[in-house]
N, C-alpha and C positions, 0 to 999 in steps of 0.2 A: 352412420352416426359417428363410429368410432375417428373415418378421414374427417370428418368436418372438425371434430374436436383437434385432431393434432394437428389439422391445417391453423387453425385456429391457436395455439399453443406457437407456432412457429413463424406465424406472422406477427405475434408478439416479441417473441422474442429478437425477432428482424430489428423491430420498434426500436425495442429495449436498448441496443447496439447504438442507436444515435445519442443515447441519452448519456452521458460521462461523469464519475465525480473527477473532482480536482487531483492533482498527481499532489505529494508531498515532494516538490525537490527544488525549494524556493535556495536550500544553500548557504542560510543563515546559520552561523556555528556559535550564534552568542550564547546559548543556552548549554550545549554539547557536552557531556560530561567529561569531556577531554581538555576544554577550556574551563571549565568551571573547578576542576579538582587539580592538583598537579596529578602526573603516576610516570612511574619507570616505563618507557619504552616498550620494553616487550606486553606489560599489560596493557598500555594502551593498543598495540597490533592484537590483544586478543577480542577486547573492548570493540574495535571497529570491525571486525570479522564476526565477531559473535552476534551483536547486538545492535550495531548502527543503522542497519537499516527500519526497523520500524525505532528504533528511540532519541534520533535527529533530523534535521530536516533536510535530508538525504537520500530516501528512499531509491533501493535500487529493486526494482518491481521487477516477479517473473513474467513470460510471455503468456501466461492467461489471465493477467491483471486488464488485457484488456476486451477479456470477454466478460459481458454482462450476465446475470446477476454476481459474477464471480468480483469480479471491479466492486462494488459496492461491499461486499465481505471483506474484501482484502483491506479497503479504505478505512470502515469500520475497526480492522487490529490496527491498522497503522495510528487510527485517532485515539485508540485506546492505548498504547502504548508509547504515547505522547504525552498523556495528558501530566500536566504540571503538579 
């Protein structure tokens, strides 16, 4: 009983692997709070070290962004720390 179930769990998640959300890295920096504010230089280098990746449209995604259910979590912060 116990193999059927985690065959079952893994054949799922096989599944699950074809299914993708959308990447954020379309590149559009009109929003970017580096274009929208002025700031000195070095705060802008901490600005895009600290914080650009989920708060532009830039994302620079780690290597298990594209394992599933993990992808969809990660997606999920990036849209949340997007939002307008």
């Amino acid at each position: 009983m116990i193999k059927k179930i985690v065959l079952a769990l893994v054949v799922l998640l096989a599944i699950a692997q074809v299914v993708r959300p959308t990447k954020n890295n379309s590149g559009d920096t009109q929003k970017d709070i580096s274009t929208l504010y002025p700031m000195p230089d070095d705060v802008k280098v901490i600005v895009n070290k600290a914080c650009a990746d989920c708060h532009t449209n830039n994302t620079s995604y780690p290597f298990y962004a594209n394992i599933q259910p993990l992808a969809y979590w990660i997606e999920d912060h990036v849209k949340d720390g997007r939002q307008d």
